[in-house]
C-alpha positions as CSV (number, residue, x, y, z in Angstrom):
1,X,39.7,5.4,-42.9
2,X,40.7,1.5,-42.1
3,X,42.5,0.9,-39.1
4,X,44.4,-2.4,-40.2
5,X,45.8,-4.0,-43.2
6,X,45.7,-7.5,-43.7
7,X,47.2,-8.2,-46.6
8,X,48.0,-11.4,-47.0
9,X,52.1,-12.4,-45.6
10,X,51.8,-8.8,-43.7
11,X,51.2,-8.0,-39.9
12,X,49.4,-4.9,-39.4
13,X,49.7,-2.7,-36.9
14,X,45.8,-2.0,-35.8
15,X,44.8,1.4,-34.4
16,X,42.2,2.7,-31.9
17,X,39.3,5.0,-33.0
18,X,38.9,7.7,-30.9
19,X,37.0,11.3,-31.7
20,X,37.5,10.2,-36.0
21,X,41.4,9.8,-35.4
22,X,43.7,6.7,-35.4
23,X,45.3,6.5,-32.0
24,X,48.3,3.9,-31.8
25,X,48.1,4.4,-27.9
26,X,51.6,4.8,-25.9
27,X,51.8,1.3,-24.3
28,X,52.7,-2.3,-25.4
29,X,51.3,-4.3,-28.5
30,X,48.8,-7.3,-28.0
31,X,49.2,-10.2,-30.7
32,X,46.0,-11.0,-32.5
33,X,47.0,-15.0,-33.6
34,X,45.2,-16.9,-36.8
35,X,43.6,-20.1,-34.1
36,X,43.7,-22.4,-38.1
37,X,47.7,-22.0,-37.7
38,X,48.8,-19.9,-35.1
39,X,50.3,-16.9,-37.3
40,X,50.1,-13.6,-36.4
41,X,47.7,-11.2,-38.3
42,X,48.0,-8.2,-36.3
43,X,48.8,-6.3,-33.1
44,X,46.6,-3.7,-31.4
45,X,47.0,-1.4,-28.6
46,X,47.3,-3.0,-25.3
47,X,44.8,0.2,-24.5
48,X,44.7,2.2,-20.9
49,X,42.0,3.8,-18.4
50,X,43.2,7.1,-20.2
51,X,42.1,5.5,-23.6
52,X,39.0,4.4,-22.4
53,X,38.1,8.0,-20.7
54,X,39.4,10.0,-23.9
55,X,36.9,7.8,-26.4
56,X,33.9,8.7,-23.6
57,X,34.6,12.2,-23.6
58,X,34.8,12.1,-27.3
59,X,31.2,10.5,-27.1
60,X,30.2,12.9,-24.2
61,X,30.8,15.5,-26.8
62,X,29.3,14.4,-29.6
63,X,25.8,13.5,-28.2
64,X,23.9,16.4,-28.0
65,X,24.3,17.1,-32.1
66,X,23.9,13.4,-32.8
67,X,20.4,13.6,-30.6
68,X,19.3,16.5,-31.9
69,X,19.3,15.2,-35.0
70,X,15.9,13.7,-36.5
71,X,15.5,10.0,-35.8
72,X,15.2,9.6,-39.9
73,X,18.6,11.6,-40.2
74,X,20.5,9.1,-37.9
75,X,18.8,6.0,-39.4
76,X,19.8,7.2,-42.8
77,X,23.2,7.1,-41.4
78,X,22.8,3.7,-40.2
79,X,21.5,2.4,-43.6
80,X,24.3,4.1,-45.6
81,X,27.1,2.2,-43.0
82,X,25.1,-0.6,-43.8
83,X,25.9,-0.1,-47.1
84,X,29.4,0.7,-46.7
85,X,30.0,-3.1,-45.4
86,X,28.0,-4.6,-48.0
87,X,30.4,-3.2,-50.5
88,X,33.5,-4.7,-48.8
89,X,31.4,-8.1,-47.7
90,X,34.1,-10.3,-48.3
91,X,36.9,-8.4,-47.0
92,X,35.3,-8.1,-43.4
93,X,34.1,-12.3,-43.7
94,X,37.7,-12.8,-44.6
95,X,38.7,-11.1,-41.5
96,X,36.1,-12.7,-39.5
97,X,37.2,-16.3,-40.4
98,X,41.0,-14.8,-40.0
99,X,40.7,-13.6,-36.2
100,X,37.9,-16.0,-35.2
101,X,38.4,-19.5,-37.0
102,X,34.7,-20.1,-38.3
103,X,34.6,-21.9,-42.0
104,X,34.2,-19.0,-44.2
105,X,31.0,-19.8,-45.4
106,X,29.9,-19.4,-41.7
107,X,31.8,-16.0,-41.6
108,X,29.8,-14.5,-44.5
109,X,26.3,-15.7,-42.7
110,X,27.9,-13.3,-40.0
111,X,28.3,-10.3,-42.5
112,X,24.6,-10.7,-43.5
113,X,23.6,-10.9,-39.8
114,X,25.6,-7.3,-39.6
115,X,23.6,-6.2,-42.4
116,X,20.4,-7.4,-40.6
117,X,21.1,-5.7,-37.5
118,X,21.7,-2.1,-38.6
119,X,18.8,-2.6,-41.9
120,X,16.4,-3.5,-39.0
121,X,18.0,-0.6,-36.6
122,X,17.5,2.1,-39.1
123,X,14.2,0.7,-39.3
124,X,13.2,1.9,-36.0
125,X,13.8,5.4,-36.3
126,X,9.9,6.1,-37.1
127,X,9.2,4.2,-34.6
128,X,10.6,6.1,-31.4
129,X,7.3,6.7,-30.2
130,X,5.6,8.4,-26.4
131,X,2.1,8.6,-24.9
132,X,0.0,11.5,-23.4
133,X,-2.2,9.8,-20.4
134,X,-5.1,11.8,-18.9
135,X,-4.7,13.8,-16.1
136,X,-6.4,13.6,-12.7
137,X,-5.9,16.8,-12.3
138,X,-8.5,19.8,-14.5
139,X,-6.5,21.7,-17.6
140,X,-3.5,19.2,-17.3
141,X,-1.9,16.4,-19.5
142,X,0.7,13.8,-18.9
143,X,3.3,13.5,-21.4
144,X,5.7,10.0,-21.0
145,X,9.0,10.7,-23.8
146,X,11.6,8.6,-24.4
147,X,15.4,9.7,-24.5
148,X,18.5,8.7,-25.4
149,X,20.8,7.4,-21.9
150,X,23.7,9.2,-23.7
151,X,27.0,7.3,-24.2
152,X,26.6,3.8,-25.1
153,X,29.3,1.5,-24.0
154,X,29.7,-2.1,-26.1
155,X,31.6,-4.8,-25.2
156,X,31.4,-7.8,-26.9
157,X,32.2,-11.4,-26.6
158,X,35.0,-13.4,-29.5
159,X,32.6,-15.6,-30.9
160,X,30.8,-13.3,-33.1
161,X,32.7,-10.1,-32.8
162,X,31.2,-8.2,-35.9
163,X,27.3,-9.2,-35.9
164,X,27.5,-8.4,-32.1
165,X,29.1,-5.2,-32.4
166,X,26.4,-4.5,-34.8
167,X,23.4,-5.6,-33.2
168,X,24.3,-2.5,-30.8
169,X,25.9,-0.4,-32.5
170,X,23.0,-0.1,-34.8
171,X,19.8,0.5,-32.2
172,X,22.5,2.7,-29.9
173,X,22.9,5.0,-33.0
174,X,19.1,5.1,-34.1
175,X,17.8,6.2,-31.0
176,X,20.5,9.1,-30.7
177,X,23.2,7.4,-28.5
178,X,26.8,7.6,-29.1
179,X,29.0,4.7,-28.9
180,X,32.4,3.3,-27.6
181,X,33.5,-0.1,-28.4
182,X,35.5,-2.6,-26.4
183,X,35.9,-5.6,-28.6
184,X,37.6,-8.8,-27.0
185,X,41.3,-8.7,-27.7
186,X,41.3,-12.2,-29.2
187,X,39.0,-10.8,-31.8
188,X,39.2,-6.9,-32.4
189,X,39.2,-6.8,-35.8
190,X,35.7,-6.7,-36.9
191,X,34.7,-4.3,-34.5
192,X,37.2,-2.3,-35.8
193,X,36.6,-2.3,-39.2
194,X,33.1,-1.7,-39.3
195,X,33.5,1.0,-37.1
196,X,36.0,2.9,-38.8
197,X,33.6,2.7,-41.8
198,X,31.4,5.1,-40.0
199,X,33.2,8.4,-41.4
200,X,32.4,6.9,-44.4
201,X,29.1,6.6,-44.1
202,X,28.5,10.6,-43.1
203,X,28.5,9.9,-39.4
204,X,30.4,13.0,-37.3
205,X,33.5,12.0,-35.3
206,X,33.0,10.8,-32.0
207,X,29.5,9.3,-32.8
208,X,31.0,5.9,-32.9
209,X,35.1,5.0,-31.0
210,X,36.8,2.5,-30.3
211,X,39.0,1.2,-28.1
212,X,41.2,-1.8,-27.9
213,X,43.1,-4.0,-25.0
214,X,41.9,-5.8,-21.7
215,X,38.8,-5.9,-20.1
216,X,40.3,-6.0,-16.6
217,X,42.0,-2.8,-17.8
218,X,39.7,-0.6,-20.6
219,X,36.3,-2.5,-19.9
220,X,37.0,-1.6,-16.3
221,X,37.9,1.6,-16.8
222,X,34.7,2.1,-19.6
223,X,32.1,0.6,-17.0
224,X,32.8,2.4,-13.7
225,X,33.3,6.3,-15.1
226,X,30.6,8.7,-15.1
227,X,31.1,9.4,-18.7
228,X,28.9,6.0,-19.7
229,X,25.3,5.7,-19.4
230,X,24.5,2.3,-20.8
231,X,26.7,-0.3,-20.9
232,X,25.8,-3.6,-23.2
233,X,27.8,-6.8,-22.8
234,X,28.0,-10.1,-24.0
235,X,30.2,-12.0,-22.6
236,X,30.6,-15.1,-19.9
237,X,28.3,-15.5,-16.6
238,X,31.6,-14.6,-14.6
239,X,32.8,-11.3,-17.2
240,X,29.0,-10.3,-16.4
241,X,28.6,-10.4,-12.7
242,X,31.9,-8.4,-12.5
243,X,30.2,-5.3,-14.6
244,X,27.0,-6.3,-12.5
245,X,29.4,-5.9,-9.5
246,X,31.3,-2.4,-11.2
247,X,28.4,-1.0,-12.3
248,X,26.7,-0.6,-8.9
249,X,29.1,2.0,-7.7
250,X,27.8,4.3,-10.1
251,X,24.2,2.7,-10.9
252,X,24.4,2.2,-14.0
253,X,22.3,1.3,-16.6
254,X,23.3,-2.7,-17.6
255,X,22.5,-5.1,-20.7
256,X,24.1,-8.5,-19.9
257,X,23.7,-11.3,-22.4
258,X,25.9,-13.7,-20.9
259,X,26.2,-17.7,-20.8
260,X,23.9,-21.0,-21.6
261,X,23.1,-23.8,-20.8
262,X,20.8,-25.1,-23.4
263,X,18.5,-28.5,-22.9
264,X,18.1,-30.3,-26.4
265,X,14.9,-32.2,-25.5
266,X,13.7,-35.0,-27.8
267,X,10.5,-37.1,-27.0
268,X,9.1,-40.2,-28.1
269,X,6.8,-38.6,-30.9
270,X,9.4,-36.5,-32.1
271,X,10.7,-36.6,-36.1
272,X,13.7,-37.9,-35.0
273,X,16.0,-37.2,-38.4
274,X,14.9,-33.8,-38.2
275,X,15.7,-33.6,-34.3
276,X,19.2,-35.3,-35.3
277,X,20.1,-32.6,-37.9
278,X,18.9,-29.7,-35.4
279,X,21.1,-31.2,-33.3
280,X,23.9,-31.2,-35.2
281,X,23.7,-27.9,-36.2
282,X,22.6,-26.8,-32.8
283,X,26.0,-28.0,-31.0
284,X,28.3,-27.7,-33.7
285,X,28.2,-24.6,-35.6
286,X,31.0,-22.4,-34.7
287,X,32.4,-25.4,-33.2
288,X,30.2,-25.3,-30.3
289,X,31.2,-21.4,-29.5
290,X,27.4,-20.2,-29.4
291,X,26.1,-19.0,-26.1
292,X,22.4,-20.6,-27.5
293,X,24.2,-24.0,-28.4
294,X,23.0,-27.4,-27.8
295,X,24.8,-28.0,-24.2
296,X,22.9,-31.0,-23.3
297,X,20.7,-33.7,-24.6
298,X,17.7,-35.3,-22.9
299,X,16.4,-37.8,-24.9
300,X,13.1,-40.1,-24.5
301,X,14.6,-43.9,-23.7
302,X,11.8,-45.0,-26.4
303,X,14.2,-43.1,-29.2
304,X,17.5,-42.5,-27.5
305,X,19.1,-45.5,-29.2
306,X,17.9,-44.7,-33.1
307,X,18.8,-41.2,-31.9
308,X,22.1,-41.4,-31.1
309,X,22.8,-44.2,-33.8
310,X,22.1,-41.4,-35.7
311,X,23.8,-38.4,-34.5
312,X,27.1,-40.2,-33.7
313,X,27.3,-41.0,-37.0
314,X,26.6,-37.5,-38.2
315,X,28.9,-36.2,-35.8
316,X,31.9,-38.6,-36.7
317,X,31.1,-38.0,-40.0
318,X,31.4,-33.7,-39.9
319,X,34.4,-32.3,-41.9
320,X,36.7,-30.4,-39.8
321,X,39.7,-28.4,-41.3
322,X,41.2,-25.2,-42.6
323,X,38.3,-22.7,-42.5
324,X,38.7,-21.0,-45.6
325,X,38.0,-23.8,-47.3
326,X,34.6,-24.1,-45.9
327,X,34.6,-27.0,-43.9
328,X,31.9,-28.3,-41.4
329,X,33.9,-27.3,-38.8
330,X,37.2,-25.1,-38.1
331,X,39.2,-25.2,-35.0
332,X,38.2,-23.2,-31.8
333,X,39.6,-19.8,-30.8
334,X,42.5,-20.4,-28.7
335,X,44.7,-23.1,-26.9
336,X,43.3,-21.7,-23.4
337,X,39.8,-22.9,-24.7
338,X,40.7,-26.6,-26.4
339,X,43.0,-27.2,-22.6
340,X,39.6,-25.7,-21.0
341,X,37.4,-27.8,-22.8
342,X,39.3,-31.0,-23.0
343,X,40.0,-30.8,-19.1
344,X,35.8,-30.6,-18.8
345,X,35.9,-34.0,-20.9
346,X,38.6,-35.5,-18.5
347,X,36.7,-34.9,-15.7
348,X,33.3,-36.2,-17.0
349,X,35.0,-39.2,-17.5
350,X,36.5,-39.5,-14.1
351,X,33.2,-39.6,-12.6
352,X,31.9,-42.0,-15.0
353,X,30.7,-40.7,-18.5
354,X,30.8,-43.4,-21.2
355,X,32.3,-41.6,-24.2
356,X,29.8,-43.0,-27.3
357,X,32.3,-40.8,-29.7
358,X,35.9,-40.0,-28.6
359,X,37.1,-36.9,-30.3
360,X,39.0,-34.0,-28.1
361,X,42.1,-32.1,-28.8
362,X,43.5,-32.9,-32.5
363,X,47.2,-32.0,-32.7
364,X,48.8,-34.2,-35.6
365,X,49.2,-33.9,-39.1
366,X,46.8,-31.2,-40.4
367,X,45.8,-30.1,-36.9
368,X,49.4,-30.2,-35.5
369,X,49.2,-26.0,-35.5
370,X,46.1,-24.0,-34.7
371,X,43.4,-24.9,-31.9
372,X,41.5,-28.1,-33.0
373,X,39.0,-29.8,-31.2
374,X,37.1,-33.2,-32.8
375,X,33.1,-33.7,-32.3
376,X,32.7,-35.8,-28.6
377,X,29.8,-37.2,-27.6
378,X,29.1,-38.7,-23.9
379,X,26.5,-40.3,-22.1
380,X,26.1,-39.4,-18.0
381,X,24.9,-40.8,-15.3
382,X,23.1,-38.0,-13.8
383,X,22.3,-34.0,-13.9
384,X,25.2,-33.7,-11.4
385,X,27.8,-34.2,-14.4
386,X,30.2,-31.8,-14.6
387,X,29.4,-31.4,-18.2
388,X,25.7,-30.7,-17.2
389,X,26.5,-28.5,-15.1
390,X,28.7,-26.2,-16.9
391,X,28.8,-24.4,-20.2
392,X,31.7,-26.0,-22.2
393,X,31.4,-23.3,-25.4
394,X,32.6,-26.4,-27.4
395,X,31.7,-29.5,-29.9
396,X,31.0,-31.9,-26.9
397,X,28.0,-32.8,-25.7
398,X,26.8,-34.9,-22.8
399,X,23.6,-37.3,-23.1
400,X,20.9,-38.4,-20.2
401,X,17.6,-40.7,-21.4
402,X,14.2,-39.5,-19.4
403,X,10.9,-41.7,-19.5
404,X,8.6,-38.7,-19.7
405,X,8.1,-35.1,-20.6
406,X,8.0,-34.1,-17.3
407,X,11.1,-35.7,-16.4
408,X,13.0,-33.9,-18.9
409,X,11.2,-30.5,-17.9
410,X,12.7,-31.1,-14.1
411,X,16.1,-32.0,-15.3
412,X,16.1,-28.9,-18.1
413,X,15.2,-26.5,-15.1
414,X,17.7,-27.6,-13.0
415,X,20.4,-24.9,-13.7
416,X,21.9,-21.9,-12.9
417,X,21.4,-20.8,-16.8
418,X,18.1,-19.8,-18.2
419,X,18.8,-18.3,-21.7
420,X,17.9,-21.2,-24.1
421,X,15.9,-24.6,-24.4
422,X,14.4,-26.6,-27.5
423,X,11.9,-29.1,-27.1
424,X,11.2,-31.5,-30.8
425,X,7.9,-33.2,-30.4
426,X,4.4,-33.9,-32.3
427,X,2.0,-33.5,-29.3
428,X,0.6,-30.6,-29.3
429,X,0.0,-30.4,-25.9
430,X,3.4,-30.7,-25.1
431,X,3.8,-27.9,-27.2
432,X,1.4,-25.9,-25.7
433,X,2.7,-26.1,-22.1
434,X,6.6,-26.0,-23.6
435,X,6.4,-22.0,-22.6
436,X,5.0,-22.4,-18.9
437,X,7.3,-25.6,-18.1
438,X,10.3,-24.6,-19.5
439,X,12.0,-21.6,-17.6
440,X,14.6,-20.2,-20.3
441,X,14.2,-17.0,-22.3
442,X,14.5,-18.0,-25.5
443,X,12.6,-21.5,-26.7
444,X,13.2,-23.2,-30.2
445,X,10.3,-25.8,-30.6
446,X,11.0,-28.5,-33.5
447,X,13.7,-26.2,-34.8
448,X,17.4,-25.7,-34.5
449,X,19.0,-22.3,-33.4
450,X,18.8,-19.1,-35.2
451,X,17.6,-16.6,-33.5
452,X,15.5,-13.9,-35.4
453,X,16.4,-9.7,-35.4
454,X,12.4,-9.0,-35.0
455,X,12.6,-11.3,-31.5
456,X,13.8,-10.5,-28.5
457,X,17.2,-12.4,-28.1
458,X,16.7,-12.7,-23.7
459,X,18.3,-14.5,-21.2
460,X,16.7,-15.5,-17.4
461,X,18.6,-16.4,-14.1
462,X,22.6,-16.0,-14.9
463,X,22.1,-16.0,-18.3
464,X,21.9,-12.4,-18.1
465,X,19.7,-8.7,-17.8
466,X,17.9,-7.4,-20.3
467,X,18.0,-8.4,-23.6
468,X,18.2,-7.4,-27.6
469,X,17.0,-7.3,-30.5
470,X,13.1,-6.3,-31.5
471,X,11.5,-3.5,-30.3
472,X,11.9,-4.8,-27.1
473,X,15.7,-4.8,-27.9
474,X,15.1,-1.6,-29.5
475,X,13.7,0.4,-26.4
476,X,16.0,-0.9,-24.7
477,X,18.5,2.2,-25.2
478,X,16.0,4.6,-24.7
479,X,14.5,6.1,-21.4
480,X,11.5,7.5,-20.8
481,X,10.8,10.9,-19.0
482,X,7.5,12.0,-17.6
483,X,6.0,15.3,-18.0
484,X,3.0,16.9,-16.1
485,X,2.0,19.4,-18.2
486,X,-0.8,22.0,-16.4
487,X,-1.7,24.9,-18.6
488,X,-4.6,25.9,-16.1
């Protein structure tokens, strides 16, 4: 059953998912736009608190079958979705680089990461494992099982809206959850279209919904009911303390992988054209929109100047254009985020940045539709920078030079964000103490970003609760129950 069409010259008319049928919901339409030329692709339902409670009692329902079924049964299930969207792989990448704006070839690195995540899900179902711990007690045994919470709610963030609605839909369903996604209404569609390949796939109705509009409205509504156990977000520091905040009332159970900050750290030892091309690729993929992004570079005054000879040019030199012709770069995912981003720039300036590459907003010729945004490259006078101190989710990146290792440690910790750092250097000592020193959950040492499903994808501080992927990620949707068991 698909919920859209998106034929090209057509506008289709998206629907929910809720307990296996389409629901067009009663209220008003909300425009999904195309960010390379500001066309519209679709309309979905501008979805109510009534919505969101009718998918959770839909996945109330269905849990107590799905559970009972045998781990191997439910994974099974998991790897034949998995198959599903590898038989219509470009079709969903298409609609990825449609809704989103990432260069296609980007967008079909995000099918394969779907594929990862529910392969490596359905993986786990032998794996679901307890322990039986001796007694003090004579003729008794304690038995520690693990559980599913129940009903699963997702929300994900636009920037990769099907590889994150996989990488929990896939461990939700495996360990005997049921699920209800809230996808961001900028970009609903993959969300939707991978779930509605569920039925296909053998799974019952009401294993897997979803629902579509506002978070202020459905994600509310989805968070603070009793019907949800487990609610998995990843989204923005502020998004995430306002579930944090919701979710209290009713004590729920919270996964929040939320904003970065990331230090880029390069040292006098370092390889410096392989720290140049992490770099790159570290700030720039996505067009910057990666919560484990390059945010900030702290670079050794010994190298800074071959460094950012280097990197300028590589930046000036990236290829930015309509994304289905692969560029390096396509244009960011709204207007909202090129005025947000190019205000940031504005105001580093104002107290004093010296732009070494002046790109920002592009809105002529080529770029005069769509949301465009060029490579820009700025060096600060001090941690306090506004673009230090804040995540910009975009191709611009703020420089500082340090004189030592420790230097750059101090000035890395010195956030509010704790989810990711990297750290290029030779010295092995430094790379030894790189763990201890650094206070971020997720460290890439003489590498750029990419992180990998058998990790554990975690973020410290603000950067969120929790974490995913693994079998840290994995147990993550399970709870364990402890039985004294006294047969004397």
């Amino acid at each position: 059953m698909d919920l859209f069409d998106l034929s090209p010259g057509t506008i289709s008319n998206a629907s929910m998912l809720i307990d296996g049928a389409r629901v067009a919901g009663g209220g008003d339409r909300i425009e999904v736009d195309n960010p390379a030329d500001e066309s519209i692709i679709a309309t979905i339902p501008d979805g109510t608190a009534e919505d969101a409670i009718a998918a959770l009692e839909a996945a109330r329902r269905a849990q107590p079958a799905w559970a009972a079924l045998p781990a191997i049964r439910r994974g099974e299930a998991v790897l034949a979705l998995a198959a599903e969207v590898e038989a219509r792989a470009e079709e969903l990448a298409r609609i990825i680089t449609l809704e989103q704006g990432k260069p296609i070839g980007q967008a079909r690195g995000e099918v394969g990461a779907v594929l990862t995540f529910l392969r490596h899900a359905a993986g786990g179902a032998r794996r679901i494992e307890g322990d039986i711990v001796a007694s003090d007690n004579p003729d008794e045994e304690i038995h520690v099982r693990r559980h599913p919470h129940g009903v699963v709610v997702g929300l994900t963030a636009w920037n990769y809206p099907a590889a994150l609605c996989a990488r929990k839909l896939g461990p939700a369903l495996v360990t005997g959850n049921t699920f209800v996604l809230l996808a961001h209404e900028i970009t609903p569609l993959s969300g939707l279209f991978i779930c509605a390949l569920a039925e296909r796939a053998g799974i019952p109705k009401g294993v897997v919904n979803v629902v579509t509009g506002r978070g202020a409205v459905v994600g509310q509504a989805l968070v603070e009911s009793p019907l949800s156990d487990l609610v998995t977000m990843t989204g923005s520091t502020r998004a995430g303390k306002q579930i944090y905040k919701t979710g209290a009332q009713t004590m729920k159970v919270l996964r929040l992988e939320l904003g970065g900050k990331a230090p880029f750290i390069v040292m006098d030892d370092a390889d410096i054209d392989a720290a140049v091309e992490a770099a790159v690729v570290a700030r720039y993929t996505n067009c910057g929109q990666i919560c484990t992004c390059n945010e900030r570079m702290y670079l050794h005054s010994a190298i800074a100047e071959e460094f950012l000879e280097k990197f300028v040019a590589r930046s000036r030199a990236l290829t930015i254009g309509d994304p289905m012709t692969d560029p390096d770069m396509g244009p960011k995912v709204s207007a909202v985020e090129v005025d947000k981003v190019a205000a940031m720039i504005a105001t580093a300036r104002e107290e004093g940045a010296e732009v070494l590459l002046e790109g920002g907003p592009l809105r002529d010729g080529a770029h005069a539709r769509g949301y465009w945004m060029a490579p820009t490259v700025l060096s600060v006078k001090d941690n306090a920078s506004t673009l230090v101190r804040n995540e910009v989710f975009g191709p611009v990146v703020p420089v500082l030079t340090v004189d030592s290792f420790e230097q750059a440690v101090a000035q890395a910790n010195d956030t509010d964000y704790g989810l990711s750092a990297y750290v290029f250097t030779r010295d092995y000592k430094r790379i030894a103490q790189t763990p201890y020193a650094l206070k971020f959950g997720e460290i890439y040492l003489n590498r750029a970003n990419g992180e990998q499903v058998q990790g554990f994808h975690t973020g410290w501080k603000e950067s969120g609760l929790g974490g995913e992927d693994g079998k840290y990620g994995f147990d993550g949707y399970l709870r364990k129950q402890t039985t004294y068991l006294n047969w004397g």
